[in-house]
C-alpha positions, 0 to 999 in steps of 0.5 A: 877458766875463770879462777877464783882464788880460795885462800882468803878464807878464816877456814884456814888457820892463817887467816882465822889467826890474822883476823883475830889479831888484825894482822894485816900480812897474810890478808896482802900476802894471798892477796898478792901470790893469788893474783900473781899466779893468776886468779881472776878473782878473790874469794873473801869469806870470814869463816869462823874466825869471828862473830863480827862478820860485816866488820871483819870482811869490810877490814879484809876487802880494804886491805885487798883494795891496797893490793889491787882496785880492780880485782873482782872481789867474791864476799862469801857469806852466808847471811842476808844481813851480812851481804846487804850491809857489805856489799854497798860498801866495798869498791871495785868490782864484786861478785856476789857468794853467794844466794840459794836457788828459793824464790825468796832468796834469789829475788833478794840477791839478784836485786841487791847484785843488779842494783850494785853492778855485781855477778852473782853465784847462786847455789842449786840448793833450797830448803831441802838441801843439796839434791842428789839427782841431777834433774833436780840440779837443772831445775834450780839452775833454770829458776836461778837463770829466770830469776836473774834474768827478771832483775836485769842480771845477763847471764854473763854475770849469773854464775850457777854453781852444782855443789859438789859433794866430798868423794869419800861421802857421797861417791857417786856425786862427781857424775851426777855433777857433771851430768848437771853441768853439761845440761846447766850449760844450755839453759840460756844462751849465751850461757851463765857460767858454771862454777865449782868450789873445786876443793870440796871434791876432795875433803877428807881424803887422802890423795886431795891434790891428784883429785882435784887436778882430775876432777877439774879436767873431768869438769871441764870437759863438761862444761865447767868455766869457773872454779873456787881454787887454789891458783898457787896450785901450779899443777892444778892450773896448768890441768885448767889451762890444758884441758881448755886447750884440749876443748879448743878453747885456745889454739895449740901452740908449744908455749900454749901455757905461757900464751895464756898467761901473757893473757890471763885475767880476760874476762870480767866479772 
């Protein structure tokens, strides 16, 4: 499983109040607690903290940058300016968060990830919206893979991402999901990475914790290889580890979860 950690995002009241005041502390103290407890990555999004969205995320990535110059880095953000001026400034490794499944939008952002060396997630969403039904999914997620493939993005940079909907909105959503997800896996072989913002499934609803470790293990069983998450989440981490383990994606030992952190962090964005 490819974490990406979801804590440094002005969504949170921590991290809206640091951007606001520039305080440095909370940006390095996720960054740190999130690589400690073993994301891969580190989702970085301004959120509504702030109108200065390009100066604010190049003063969040700096910081991060002191933490660690090789963590991969996913700029979340949702508009084109923002990303083109953004993403040619910020060093070390980055992944792209994220384009639409429109031509016009991914021609843009598979080019501008080719020529700076980024991943990319592209969301099966167009000028429609998010589509109920899981061919409509499919069809995105192959034009996201065409697409990409034309820039000279392989398919190991190209992460596909289904959109999950809350449950309590839209219950019958984590099916069409993972129905989505077991034909998005067969699109390109190698495959692109599947990933989810996990904690969407549960917004709103009570019981957020005990459904996001079981939507995850129900994912992965799907097909799902990635995931915007919280890796401070011991519970919800060792539900990753251990389905994977169960699709025999690592061999069964009694320290099956200590032996995949000794060797967390294997696959580069």
């Amino acid at each position: 499983m490819y974490v990406i950690g979801e804590r440094i995002n002005g969504m949170f009241v921590d991290i809206k109040r640091a951007i606001q005041e520039k305080n440095e502390d909370p940006i390095r103290s996720w960054a740190e607690r999130q690589i400690a407890a073993g994301a891969d990555a580190l989702d970085v999004n301004v959120g509504p903290a702030t109108s200065k969205q390009t100066e604010a995320l190049l003063w969040m990535t700096d910081i991060i940058r002191r933490v660690s110059a090789d963590v991969p880095l996913a700029i979340d953000n949702a508009k084109w300016e923002v990303m083109q001026e953004v993403i040619p400034r910020v060093p070390g490794p980055k992944i792209i968060n994220s384009s639409k499944a429109d031509e016009e939008a991914l021609q843009r952002y598979c080019a501008l990830a080719a020529e700076h060396g980024c991943s990319l997630i592209a969301l099966t969403i167009d000028a429609r919206g998010v589509p109920a039904d899981v061919d409509s999914r499919v069809m995105m997620g192959a034009t996201i893979v065409t697409k990409a493939l034309e820039a000279g993005l392989t398919p190991d940079r190209v992460f596909i991402d289904p959109i999950i909907i809350p449950i309590n909105c839209a219950p019958k959503q984590p099916v069409a999901v993972m129905k989505a997800l077991e034909q998005l896996k067969i699109l390109s072989d190698p495959p692109p990475h599947l990933v989810l913002g996990l904690s969407n499934v549960s917004q709103g609803s009570a019981k957020r914790e005990l459904i996001n470790r079981t939507y995850m293990a129900m994912a992965i069983a799907a097909g799902l290889d990635s995931a915007i998450m919280d890796p401070c989440d011991k519970e919800l981490m060792d539900t990753a580890i251990t389905a994977e383990m169960l699709m025999e994606k690592m061999i069964y030992c009694d320290s099956y979860l200590e032996a995949y952190r000794a060797n967390r962090r294997g696959t580069p964005a």
